[in-house]
N, C-alpha and C positions, 0 to 999 in steps of 0.2 A: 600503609595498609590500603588496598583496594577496597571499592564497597561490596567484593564479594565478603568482605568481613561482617557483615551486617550494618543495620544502622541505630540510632538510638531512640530510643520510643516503646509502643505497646503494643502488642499483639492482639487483641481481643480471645484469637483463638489458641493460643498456646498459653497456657495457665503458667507456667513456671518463668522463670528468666535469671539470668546467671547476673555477675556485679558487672559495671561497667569500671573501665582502665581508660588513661588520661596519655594522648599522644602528646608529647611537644607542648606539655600544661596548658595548654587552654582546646586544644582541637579533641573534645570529647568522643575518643571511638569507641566503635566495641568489638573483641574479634569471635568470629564463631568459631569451636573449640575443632582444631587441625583432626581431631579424630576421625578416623573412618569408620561411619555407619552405612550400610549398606540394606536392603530390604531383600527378604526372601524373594527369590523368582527371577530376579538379574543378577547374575552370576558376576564375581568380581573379573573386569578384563585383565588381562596380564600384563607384565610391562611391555613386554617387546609387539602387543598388538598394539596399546597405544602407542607405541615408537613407528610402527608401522605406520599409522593413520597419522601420528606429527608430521612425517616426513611425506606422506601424499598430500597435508596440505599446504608445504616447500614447495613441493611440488607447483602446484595447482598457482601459490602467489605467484612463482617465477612465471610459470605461463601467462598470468593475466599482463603481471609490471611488465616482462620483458617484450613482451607485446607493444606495451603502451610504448615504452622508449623508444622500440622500433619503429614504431607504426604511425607514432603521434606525437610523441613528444617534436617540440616544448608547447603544445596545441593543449588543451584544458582537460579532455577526455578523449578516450577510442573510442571508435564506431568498429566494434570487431567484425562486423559481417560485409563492410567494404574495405577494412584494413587499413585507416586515414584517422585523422584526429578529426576532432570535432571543433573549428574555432567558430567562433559568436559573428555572425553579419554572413558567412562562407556558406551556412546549410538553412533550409528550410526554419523557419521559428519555431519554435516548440513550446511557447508562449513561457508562463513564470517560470517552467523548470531551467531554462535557458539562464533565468536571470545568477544562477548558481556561478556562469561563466564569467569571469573577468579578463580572461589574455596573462593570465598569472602563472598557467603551467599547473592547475588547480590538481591532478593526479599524483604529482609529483610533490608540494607539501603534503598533500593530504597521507601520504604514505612513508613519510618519514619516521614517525616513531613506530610503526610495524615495522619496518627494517630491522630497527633494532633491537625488538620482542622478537622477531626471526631468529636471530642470532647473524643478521647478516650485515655485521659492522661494515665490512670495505665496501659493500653497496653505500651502507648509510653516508658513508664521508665522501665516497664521490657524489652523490645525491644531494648535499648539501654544498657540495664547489660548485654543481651546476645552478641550484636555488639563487646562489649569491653573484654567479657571474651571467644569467639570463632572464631570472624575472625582473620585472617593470610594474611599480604597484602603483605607478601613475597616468593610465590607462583611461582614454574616454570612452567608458565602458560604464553603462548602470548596473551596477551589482544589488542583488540584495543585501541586507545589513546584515540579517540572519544568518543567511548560511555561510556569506565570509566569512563572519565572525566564528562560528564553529570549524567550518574547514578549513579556511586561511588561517584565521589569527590565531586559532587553534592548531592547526597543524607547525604555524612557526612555531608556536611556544611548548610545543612538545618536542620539536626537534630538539628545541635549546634543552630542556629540562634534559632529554637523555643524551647530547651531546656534553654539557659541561660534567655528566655522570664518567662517561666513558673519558675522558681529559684526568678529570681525578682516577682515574686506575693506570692511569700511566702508557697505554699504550697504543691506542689510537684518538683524534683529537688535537693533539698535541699543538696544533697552529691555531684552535680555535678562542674566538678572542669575541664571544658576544654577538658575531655580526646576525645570526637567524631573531636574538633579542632587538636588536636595531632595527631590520626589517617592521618587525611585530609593531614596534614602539610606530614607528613612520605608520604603519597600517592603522593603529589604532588614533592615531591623529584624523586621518584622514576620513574616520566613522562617525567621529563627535558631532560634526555637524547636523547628522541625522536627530540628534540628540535638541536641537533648537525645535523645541513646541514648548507651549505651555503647563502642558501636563508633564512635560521630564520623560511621556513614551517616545520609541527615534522612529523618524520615518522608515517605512518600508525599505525604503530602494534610494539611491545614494551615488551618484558619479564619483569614480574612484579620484576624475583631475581636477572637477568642477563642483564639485559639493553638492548641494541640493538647491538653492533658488537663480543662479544665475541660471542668463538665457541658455547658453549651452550647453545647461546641465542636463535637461529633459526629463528633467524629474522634479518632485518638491508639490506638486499640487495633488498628492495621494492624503486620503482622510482615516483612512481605515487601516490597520494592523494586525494579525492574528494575536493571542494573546502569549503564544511560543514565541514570537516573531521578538514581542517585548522583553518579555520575560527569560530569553536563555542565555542572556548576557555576563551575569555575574562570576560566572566563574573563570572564565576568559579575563577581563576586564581588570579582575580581580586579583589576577595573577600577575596581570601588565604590570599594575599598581605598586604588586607586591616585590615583585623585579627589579622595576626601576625607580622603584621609588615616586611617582609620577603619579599622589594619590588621585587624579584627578578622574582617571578611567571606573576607578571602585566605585567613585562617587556617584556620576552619573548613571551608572548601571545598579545601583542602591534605590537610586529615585526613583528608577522606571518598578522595579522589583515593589515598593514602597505603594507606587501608584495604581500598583495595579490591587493589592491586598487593600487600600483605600476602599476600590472600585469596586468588590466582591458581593455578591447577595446577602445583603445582612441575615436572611431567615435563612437560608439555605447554605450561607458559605462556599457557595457556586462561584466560580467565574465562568463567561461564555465565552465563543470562539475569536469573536472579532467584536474588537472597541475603538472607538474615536479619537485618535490622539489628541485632537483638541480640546474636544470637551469631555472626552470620559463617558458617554453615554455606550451602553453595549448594542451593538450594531447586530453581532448575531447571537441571539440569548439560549442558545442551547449548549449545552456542558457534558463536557465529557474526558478521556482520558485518552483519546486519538490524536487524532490530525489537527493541527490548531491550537493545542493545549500543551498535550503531552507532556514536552520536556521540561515550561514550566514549574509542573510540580518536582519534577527529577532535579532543578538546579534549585530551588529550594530544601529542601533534604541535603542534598552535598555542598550546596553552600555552608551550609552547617558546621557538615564535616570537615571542608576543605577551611574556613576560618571562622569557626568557633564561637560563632555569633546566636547564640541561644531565640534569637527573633524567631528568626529561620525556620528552627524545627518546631517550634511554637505554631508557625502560620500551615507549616506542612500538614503537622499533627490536624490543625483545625480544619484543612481542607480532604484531609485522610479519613477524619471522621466523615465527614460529608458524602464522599467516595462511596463507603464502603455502606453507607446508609440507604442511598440513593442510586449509585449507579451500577453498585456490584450487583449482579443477582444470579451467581454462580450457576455453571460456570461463564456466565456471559459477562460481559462490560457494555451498559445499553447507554448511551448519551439520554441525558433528560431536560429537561426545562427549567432555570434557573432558578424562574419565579414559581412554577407547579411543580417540585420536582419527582413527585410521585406517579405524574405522567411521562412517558419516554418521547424520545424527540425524533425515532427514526429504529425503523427493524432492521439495521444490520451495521455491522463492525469494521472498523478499517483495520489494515494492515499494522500500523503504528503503533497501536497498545498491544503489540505481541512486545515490547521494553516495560510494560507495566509488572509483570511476572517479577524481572530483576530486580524492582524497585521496592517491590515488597519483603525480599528480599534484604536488602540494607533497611529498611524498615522495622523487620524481625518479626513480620506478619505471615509466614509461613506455608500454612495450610492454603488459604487461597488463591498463592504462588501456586503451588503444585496444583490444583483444580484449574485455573485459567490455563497456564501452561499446558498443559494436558487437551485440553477440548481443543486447543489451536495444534496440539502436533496431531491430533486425529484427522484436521482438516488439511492438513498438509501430505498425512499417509494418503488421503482421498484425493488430494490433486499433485499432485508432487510438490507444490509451491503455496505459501499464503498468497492468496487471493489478494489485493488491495482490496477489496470490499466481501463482505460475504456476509449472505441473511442470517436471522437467528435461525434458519432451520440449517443454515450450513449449505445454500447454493452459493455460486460464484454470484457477487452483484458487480462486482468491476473486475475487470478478468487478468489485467496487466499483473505482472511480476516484475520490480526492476533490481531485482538482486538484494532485499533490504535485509539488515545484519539482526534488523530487532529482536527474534524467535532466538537467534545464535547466542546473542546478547543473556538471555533470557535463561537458557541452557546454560552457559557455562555458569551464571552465579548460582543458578540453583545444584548445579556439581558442586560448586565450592563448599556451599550452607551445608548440603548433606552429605556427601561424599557417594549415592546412590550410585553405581555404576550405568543405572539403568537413564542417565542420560548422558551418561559416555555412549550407549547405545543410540541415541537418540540424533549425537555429533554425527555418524559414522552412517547416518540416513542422509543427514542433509550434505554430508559431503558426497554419500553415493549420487546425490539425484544432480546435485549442480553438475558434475563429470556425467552426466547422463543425459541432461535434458538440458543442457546450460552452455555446457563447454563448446568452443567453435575453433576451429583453425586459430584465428587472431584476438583469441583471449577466451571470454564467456557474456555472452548476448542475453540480456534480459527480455523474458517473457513477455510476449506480446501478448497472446491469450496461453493461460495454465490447461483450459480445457484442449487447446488442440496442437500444443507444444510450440507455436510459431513465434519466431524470433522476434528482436526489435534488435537494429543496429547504435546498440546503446550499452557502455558500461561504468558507470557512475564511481565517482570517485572513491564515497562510502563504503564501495565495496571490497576495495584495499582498504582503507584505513581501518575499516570494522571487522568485517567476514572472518577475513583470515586471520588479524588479532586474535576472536574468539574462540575462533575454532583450532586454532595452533594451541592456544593456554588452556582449553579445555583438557588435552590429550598431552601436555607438559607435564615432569614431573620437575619440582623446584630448582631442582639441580641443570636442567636442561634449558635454564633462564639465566641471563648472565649478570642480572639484578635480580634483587629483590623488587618483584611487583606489589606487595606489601604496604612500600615505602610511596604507594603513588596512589592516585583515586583516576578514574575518567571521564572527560567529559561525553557528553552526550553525541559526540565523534567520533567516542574513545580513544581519545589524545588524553597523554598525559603528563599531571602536574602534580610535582612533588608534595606531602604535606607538609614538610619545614617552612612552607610560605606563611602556615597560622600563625607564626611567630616572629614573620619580617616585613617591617615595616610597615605597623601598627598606626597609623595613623591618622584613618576614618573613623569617625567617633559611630559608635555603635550603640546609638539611644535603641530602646526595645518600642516601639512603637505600637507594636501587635494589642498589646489591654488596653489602648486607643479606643480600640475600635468593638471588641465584644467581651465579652467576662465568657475565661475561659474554664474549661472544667480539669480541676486537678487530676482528675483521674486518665487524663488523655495524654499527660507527661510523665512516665513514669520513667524515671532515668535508666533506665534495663536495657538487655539485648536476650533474644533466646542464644542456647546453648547447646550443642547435637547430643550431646550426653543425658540432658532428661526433652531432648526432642521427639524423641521417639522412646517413651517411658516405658519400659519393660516389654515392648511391643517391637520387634523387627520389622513387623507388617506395614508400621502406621504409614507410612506416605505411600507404598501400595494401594492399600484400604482406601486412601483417597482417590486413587486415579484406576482404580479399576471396576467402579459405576461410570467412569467416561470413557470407556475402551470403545462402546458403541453407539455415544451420543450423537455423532456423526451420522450413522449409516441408519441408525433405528431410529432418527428425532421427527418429533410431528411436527408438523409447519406450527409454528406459534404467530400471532398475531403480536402487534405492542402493545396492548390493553392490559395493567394489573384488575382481573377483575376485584372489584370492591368488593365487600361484603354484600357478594352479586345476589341480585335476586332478594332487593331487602326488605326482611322480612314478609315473604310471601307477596309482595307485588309483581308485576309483570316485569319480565327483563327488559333492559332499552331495547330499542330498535336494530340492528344490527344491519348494515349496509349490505350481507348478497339476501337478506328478505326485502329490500324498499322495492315499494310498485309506486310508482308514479300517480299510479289514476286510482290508487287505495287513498278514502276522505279520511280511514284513522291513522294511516301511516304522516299522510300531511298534516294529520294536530298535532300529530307527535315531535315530527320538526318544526313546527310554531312553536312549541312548547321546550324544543329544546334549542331556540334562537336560530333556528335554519328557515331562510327564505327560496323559494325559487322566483326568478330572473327568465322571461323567456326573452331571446336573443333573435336577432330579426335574423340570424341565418336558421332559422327550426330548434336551435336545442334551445336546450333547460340548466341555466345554471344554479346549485347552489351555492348559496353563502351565507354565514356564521357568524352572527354576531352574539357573542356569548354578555351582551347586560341585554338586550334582548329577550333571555331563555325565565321561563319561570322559577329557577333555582339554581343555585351555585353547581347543586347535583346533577340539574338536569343541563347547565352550559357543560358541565364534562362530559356528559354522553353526548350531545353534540358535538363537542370536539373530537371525540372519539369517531361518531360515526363519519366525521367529514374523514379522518386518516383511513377509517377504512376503504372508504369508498376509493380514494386515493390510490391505496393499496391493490384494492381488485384492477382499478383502470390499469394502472403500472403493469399488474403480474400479466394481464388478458395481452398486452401490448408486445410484454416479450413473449408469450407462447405464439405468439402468432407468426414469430417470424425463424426461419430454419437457420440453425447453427452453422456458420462458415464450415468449411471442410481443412483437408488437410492435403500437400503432394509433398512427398518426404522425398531427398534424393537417397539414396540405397548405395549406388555403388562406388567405388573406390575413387577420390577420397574423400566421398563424405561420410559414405559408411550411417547416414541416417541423421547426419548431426543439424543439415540445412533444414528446415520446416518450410514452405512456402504456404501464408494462408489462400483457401480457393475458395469461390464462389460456387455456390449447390445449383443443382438443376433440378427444375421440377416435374423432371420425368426421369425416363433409365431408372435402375436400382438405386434404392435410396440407403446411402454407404453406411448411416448409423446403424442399420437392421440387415445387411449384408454384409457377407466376408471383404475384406478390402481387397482392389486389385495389384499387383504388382508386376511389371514390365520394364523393357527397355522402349525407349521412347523413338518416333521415326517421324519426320512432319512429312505431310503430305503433298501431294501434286494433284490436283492445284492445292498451293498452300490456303484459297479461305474453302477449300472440302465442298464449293458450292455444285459440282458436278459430277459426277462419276469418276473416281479417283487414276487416273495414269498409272499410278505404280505400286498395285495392289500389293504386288510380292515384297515391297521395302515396308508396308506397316502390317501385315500376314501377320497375326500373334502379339504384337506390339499395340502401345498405347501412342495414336496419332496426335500428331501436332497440328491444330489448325487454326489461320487467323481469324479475328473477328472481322465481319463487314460482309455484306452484298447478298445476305439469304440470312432466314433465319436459323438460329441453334439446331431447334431440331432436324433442319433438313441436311445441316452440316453431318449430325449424327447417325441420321443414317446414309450417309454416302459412305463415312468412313467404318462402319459396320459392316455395309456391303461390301467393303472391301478384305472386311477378317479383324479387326481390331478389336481389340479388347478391353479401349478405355477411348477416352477422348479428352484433350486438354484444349481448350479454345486460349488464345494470346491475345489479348488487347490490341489492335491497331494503330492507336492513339498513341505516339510514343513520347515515353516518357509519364505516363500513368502509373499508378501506385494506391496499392490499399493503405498507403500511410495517409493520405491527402483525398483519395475517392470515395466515395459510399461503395461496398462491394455488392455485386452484380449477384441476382437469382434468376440464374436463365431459365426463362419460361418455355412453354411449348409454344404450337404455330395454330393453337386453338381447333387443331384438328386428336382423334384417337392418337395419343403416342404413345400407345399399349406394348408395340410394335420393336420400340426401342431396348432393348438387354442391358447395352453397356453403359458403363458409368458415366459421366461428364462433370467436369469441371470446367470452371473458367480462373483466368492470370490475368491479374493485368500486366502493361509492358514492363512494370523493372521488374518486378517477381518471374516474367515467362522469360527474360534474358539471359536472367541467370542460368536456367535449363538450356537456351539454346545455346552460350557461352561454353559452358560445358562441353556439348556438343561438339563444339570446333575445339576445343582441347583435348577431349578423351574421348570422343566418336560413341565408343562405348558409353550410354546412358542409363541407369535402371533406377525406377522411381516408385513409389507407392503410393495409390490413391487410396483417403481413408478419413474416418472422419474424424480422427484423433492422431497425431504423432505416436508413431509406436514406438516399441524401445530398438534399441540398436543390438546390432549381432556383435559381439564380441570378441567371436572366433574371429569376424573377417576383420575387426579393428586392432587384432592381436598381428594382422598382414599387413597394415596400411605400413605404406612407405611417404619416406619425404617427399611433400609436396611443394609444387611451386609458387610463388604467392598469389599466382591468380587464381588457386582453388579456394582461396581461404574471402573470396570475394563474393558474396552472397548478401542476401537483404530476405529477409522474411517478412510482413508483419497481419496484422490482423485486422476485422472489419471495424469501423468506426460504428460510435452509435446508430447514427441511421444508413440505413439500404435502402436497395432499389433492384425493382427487378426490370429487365430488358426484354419485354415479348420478342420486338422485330429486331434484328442484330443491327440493321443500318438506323434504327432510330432510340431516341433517347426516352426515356421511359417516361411517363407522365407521374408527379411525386399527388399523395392527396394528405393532408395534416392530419382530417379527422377519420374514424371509422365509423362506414355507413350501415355497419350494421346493426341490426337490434341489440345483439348481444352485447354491443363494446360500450365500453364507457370512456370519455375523453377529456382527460386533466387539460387546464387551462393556465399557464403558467406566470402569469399577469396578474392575477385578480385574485389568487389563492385562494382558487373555490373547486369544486369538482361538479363537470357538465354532463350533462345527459343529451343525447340524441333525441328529439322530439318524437322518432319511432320510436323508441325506449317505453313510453308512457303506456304502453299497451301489451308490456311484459315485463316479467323478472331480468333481471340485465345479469342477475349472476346466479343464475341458481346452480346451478354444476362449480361452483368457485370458492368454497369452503373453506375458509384456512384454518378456524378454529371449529369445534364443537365444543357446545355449552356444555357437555358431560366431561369431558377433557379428553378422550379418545380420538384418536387420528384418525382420518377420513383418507380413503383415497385418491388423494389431491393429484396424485402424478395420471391416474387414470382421464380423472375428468378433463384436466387441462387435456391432456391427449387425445381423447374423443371431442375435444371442444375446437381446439386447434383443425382436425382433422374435416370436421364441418365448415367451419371457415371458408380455410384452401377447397373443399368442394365447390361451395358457392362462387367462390372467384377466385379460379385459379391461374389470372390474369396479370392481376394488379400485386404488387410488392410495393406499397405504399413507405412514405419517408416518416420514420418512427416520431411519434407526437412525443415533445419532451416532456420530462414530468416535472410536475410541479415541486416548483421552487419552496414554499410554503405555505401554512391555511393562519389567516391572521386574526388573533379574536382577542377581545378587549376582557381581562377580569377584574375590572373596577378595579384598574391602577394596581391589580396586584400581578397583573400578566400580560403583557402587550401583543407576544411575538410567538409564533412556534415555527417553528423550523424545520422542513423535512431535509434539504441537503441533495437533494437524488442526483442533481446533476453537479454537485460542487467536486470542485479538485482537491488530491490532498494534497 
């Protein structure tokens, strides 16, 4: 059985529960009943549409694998938009995501047991001749433990799992004799060493030849671990064990699991993100079900299932209750504070707990599967893609998309629990949008920003081994599978491992250590599973009814603030303070921060720092409004900081062969039409003579109607602008000079005017840097013919003309998109380089300080409101509107100086405030990775 079967435990919200069934006597599963329930309003799809959509996404894998082999293999990943693999030391660093890479051919395990969930055995068996006669898994390469462990060691032992399947039916196989197990087993030697600290957690990062403290190894002096990182080991490990008998991998991945339910918030039953492997202290104390955590809790639950160790779902249960106490607060998932946890740790959501849904799922907690799930596919109708970050009001907070399976993940077990057709509907989006907004010549290229469809030359392994898994078995009917998926569970890979392992070789003693450590409540074990048959009790409606109050929480939600207000306003006292009323040179506003352990700091450069120390405050009550107010204020600097600065743009290429599918992100100008509030332009492209457009143009008649091409250097932008105007042009694209420049590695440019009226100016402008503007010219010298779209968003693709497109040659499929990095800059003079300033000097800004976890004030501040137009919440609960003022607020700004494009001040790291040992740390995260 898969855990689309359910899991075993309590619901809170489903009153009923069916008996639970015993797999393989000791592996306690439960299955949710095969019946198809369906809800009024999604019509049941037919077989032959879901046959149809099975076989687009056949489709869709062969296009990305057959890519990769072509293109990259035995290289670790594609880079689809230059048509090259990706090897470790050969490209640019890309800091910890990198560390995924080992020189192992990582695309190619990671996609072996999808082959054979494909139905595409004679792939899988030469896929596996190649594993055993080309990989090298003694490589001097620092790999993470983590993710080899799930992608490697996981990918080998799923191979093996469904290759000795296919051996026993007799007819392909047939030579195989263990060797993908032997790999594994050598691999999993080669991890233990990570596994040498005192606490039983493994090091992070691990040389695959040299282990962890030799010189050579470059590694081994890391203190810190996420608590994923520890904790997602057992089921892997578990399996080695169980394989080869070799208990010794169970063990050590018991201890780390063991160590870390040790290390847990006793009042709270929190773990946080990142712990000490030495000593166990938690390093970042904010909790959550994202980035850092997540799988975690998912391999506790399926530990359970996959070997029958009753610990397990004991510590699950205990940390489930905690979850749904504390961090659920439908339909959001907010990280909170270990130690406070009724305070939240951060306003907005990572990509990663779009796999919480499924997990609730195998849980048999139902109902608030379908409400999370739900509020996340609204914000994906709204961008075509989950966001890696997005606020609680549902803006983008980190804008990258790199292809993650979790949402799909998510989808298909909630099809399985219900049988709802209505997220067969929901597959048949996310496969429209990836062939839409995703797909490229040389496979499919991960979002670089969602808001303005720009590429990233990037496609991660997970998205074979995951994606198409998902979305192939969502749109399966059982018969269209050449096993039983049933008979298997998945890791958080979605590799998979047989359950017959609960019952081979048994022998890791399985003390229950869990009533160690808390006295638990009976009623949070209930040996149950829900059952679709009284899931939706007399009612067709019911999962309907749930998800359509979130049909427009998206489009209609007020900006929320992270404050639960208490029983605000107690009893008839005044409300705290609220950071967009503090005035500085107000005597009652400063008792009030006395009062609530806020000091100011004046700072020999003019500003005003606060800081918090909450034993300070006159009351427990009033150090939480203090903390509160310090995150608001936090809050406002952050939000003032991004309005301030204009959204990258967009140059789509249009014509044949890309048909729209390249995105190049550009640089705004801040004159000409401004593309957000105007039609976009569309042209064929022509460079100009002189190509820097510094003079009266030579050859008016070659960019006459066309969008010119001009280089950067020797005048400024606007003068460039209008020479090529006067010449008939309808767009202008400026090219980097600088060669070999790139918005992957640059701050992107906001060309400014020349400080004179550029009233004068009509057409649009952009700027490229050189590898984004080569591409265009490249083109150019292959298909003459160029036609492009200036815009401030990727638009969708014509269909009719992609219904034309013919075989291309592979240097159409060579392209590079990507998008602006956190900080910019604008470029007044073109020959010189812009001057960067940290802070903003104007009254209105506020500037996070990211050292001293305090938030400053400009010493002109003291003699105004710094936010009064900046609202996020109102005390009645009524939405304000927020979008207006930013917008008239931002628009004053850019009046005052509309010069400078200052280098965005980063935001604070955290606000630190002591609760008499019962709170050390808070955590905002703003700039942390996931």
């Amino acid at each position: 059985m898969s855990e689309a079967g359910g899991g075993r435990g309590s619901g809170s919200s489903v009153p009923q529960r069916a008996p639970w069934s015993l797999v393989a006597a000791t592996a306690a599963l439960c299955l949710v009943s095969a019946t198809s329930v369906w809800t009024a309003g999604a019509a049941p799809m037919s077989r032959e549409e879901k046959q149809k959509l099975g076989n687009q996404v056949l489709e869709m894998f062969d296009h990305a694998y057959g890519n990769y082999m072509e293109h990259a293999y035995p290289a670790d990943e594609l880079m689809p938009l230059t048509c090259r693999g990706r090897v470790r030391g050969q490209e640019p660093s890309r800091g910890d995501v990198d560390d995924a890479l080992g020189k192992f051919s990582l695309t190619l395990i990671d996609s072996l047991d999808t082959l054979v969930v494909l139905n595409k055995t004679k792939e899988f068996e030469d896929a596996v001749r190649k594993v055993l006669r080309d990989v090298n898994l003694d490589n001097d390469v620092v790999v993470s433990v983590f993710e080899t462990n799930i992608r490697v060691l996981g990918g080998l032992l799923g191979g093996h799992s469904l290759a000795i399947m296919l051996k026993e039916k007799g007819e392909y196989m047939q030579w195989y004799n263990d060797e993908l197990l032997q790999m594994a087993k050598q691999l999993g030697y080669k991890l233990l060493p990570a596994f040498n600290t005192t606490s039983g957690l493994p090091y992070p990062r691990i040389n695959l030849k040299f282990g962890i403290r030799k010189p050579e190894a470059r590694t081994g002096t890391e203190t810190d671990t996420c608590t994923a990182c520890a904790g997602t080991l057992i089921l892997e490990f578990a399996a080695l064990s169980r394989f080869t008998g070799a208990t010794i991998f169970e063990e050590y991945a018991r201890k780390a699991l063991d160590f870390l339910w040790e290390k847990r918030q006793r009042s709270s039953n929190l773990v946080g993100v990142t712990i000490n492997i030495h000593t166990g202290d938690w390093v970042r104390k904010d909790s959550g079900v994202g980035a850092g955590i997540d799988s975690y809790y998912e391999y506790l639950l399926k530990a359970y299932v996959l070997l029958g160790d009753d610990s397990f779902l004991e510590r699950f249960n205990t940390h489930y209750d905690a979850i749904m106490r504390y961090i659920s607060q439908p339909p959001l998932l907010l990280d909170v504070h270990i130690h406070k946890p009724m305070l939240n740790a951060r306003t907005w959501m990572d990509a990663l707990l779009a796999f919480f849904p499924g997990l609730q799922v195998l849980k048999g907690d139902i109902r608030p599967a379908i409400e999370t799930h739900e509020m996340l596919y609204q914000v994906i109708k709204k961008h075509n893609f989950l966001p890696e970050a997005f606020t609680t009001d549902f803006r983008v907070h980190w804008a990258q998309h790199p292809l993650r399976p979790e949402f799909a993940e998510s989808t298909y077990f909630l099809y399985k629990a219900t049988g709802d057709p209505y997220y067969l509907e929901v597959g048949k989006t996310l496969i429209e949008n990836l062939n839409k907004y995703a797909r490229v010549p040389c496979g499919f290229a991960a979002m670089k920003d969602v808001r303005t469809g720009s590429h990233e030359d990037r496609m991660d392994s997970f998205f074979l081994a995951e994606m198409f898994k998902y979305l192939y078995l969502l749109f399966a009917d059982k018969e269209d599978i050449i096993f039983d998926i049933e008979d298997y569970i998945f890791t958080t890979e979605a590799h998979l491992l047989p359950l017959w392992l609960s019952t081979t070789n048994q022998r890791v003693s399985k003390k229950n250590t869990t009533s160690e450590y808390t006295e638990l409540d009976d009623s949070n074990f209930d040996w149950t599973c829900p059952n679709t048959q009284i899931l939706f009790p007399n009612d067709p409606l019911y999962a309907q009814s749930i998800r359509e109050p979130l049909k427009n929480v998206v489009d209609k939600s007020c900006p929320r603030g992270i404050i639960r207000v208490e029983e605000s306003l107690r009893s008839g006292a005044k409300p705290p303070l609220r950071a967009r009323d503090f005035m500085a040179t107000n005597p009652e506003h400063l008792e009030i921060l006395k009062k609530m352990g806020v000091s100011l700091i004046h700072l020999k450069d003019g500003r005003v720092q606060l800081v918090q120390h909450a034993i300070q405050a006159a009351s427990s009550i009033d150090a939480e409004d203090g903390l509160r107010f310090m995150q608001e204020m936090i809050e406002l600097s952050s939000q003032q900081q991004k309005e301030q600065q204009l959204p990258p743009r967009a140059v789509q290429i249009t014509s044949h062969p890309f048909f729209g599918r390249v995105v190049l992100t550009a640089g705004p100008a801040q004159f000409g039409p401004d593309l957000s509030k105007h039609k976009e332009t569309r042209g064929f492209v022509a460079s100009s003579k002189p190509y820097n457009g510094c003079s009266e143009l030579t050859n008016p008649e070659a960019v006459m109607g066309k969008i010119a091409l001009i280089q950067r250097g020797q005048c400024m932008f606007a003068e460039k602008a209008r020479n090529i105007q006067n010449a008939g042009a309808i767009g202008g694209i400026v090219i980097d000079d600088n060669e070999g420049s790139s918005s992957d590695t640059a701050p992107l440019f906001q060309m400014a005017g020349d400080g004179k009226d550029t009233d004068d100016i009509k057409i649009p402008m952009l700027f490229l840097f050189s590898k984004e503007g080569s591409i265009i010219l490249d083109a150019i010298r292959e298909y003459e013919e160029v036609e492009v779209l200036l815009s401030d968003k990727a638009k969708d693709r014509d269909p009719e003309m992609e219904n034309e497109e013919q075989p291309s040659s592979e240097n159409d499929s060579q392209s590079a998109a990507q998008t602006a990095p956190r900080s910019q800059e604008t470029d007044l003079f073109d020959q010189e380089s812009p001057e960067e300033s940290s802070v903003s000097s104007h009254p209105e800004s506020l500037s996070p300080v990211d050292t001293d976890s305090a938030a400053s004030l400009s010493s002109s501040e003291q003699d105004s409101n710094p936010t009064e137009n900046h609202e996020t919440t109102s005390l009645d609960g009524e939405c304000t509107d927020l979008d207006n003022q930013l917008q008239e607020q931002s628009e004053t700004e850019e009046d005052s100086n509309p010069n400078v494009w200052g280098k965005k001040v980063q935001p604070i790291d955290s606000i630190l405030a002591d609760w008499n040992e019962d709170i050390e740390a808070f955590e905002m995260m703003d700039k942390d990775e996931l």
